[in-house]
C-alpha positions as CSV (number, residue, x, y, z in Angstrom):
1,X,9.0,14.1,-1.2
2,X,6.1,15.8,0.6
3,X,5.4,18.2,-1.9
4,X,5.7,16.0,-4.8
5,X,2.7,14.4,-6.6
6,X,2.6,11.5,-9.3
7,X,0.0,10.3,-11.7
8,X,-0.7,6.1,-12.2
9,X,-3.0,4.7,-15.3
10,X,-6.6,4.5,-14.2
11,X,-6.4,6.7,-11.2
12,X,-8.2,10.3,-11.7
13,X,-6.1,13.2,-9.7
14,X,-2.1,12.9,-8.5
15,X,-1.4,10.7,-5.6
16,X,0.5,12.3,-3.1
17,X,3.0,11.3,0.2
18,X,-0.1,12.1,2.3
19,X,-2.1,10.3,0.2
20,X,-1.0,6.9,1.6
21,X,1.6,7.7,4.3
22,X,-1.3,7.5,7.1
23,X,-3.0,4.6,5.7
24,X,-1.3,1.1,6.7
25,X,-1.7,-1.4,5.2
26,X,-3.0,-3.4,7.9
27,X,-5.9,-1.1,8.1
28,X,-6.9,-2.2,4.5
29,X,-8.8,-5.0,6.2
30,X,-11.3,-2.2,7.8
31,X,-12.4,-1.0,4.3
32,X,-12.8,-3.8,2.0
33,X,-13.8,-7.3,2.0
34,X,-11.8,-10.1,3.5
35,X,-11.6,-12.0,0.3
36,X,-10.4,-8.6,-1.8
37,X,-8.0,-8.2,1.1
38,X,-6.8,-11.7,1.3
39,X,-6.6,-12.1,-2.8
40,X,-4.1,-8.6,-2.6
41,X,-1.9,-10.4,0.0
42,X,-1.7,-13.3,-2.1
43,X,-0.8,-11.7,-5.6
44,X,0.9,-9.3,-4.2
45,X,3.3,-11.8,-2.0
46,X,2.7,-10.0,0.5
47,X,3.0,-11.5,4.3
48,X,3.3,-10.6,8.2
49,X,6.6,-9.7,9.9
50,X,5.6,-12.2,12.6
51,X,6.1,-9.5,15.3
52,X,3.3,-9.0,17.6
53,X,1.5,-6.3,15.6
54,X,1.6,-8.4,12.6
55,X,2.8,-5.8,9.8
56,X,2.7,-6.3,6.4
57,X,5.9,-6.0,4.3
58,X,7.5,-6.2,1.0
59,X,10.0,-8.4,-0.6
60,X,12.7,-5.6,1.0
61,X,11.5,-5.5,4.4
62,X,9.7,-2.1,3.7
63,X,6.6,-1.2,5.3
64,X,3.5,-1.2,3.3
65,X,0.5,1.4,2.9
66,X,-2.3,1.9,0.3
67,X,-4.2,4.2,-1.6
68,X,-7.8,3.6,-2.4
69,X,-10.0,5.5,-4.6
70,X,-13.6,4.3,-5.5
71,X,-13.0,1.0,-6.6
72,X,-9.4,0.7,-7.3
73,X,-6.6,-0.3,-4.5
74,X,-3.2,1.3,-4.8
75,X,-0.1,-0.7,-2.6
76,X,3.1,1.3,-1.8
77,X,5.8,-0.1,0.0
78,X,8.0,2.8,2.1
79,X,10.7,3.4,4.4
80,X,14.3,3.8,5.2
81,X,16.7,1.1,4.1
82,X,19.8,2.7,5.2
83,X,20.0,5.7,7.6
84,X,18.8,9.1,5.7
85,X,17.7,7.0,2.7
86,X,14.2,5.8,1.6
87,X,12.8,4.2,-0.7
88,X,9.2,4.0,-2.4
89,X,7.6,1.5,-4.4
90,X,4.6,0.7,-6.6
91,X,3.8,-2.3,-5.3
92,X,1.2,-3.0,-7.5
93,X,-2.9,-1.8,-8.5
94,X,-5.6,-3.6,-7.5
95,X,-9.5,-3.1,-9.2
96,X,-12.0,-4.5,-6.2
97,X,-15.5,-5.2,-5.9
98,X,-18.0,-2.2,-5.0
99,X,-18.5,-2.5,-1.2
């Protein structure tokens, strides 16, 4: 997994594990707009685990990151759903206004 890349549609260069891994999603709110932010949670479906540090999930339960490059807002959804397994998912692509 580390040493594997992937291309998406409309991004330039690969995306990479390290490209997203240390990026939360929570963070997200630190980078862009509140109402780009806020619109990606709604489309998206996305919505707090209710714990006390308020992380962001997918349908699944998996923890979500993201990937942004110039104007465009990648969501991945990672993590371990059984013990020695994970899973990753596009969770979807986002275009945002210039900040």
């Amino acid at each position: 997994m580390l040493d594997k890349s992937f291309n998406l549609a409309g991004i330039s260069a690969p995306i990479k594990y390290n490209d997203f891994a240390n990026n939360n999603f929570e963070d997200l709110q630190q980078v862009i707009n509140n109402e780009d932010f806020e619109f990606i949670v709604k489309t998206g479906g996305f919505a707090p685990d209710g714990g006390f540090l308020n992380l962001y999930k997918n349908s699944n339960g998996l923890r979500l990151y993201y990937y942004k490059k110039d104007n465009t807002v990648v969501v991945f959804a990672y993590g371990e759903f059984q013990p020695g397994r994970y899973m990753l998912y596009l969770e979807g692509v986002w275009a945002i206004n210039a900040a």
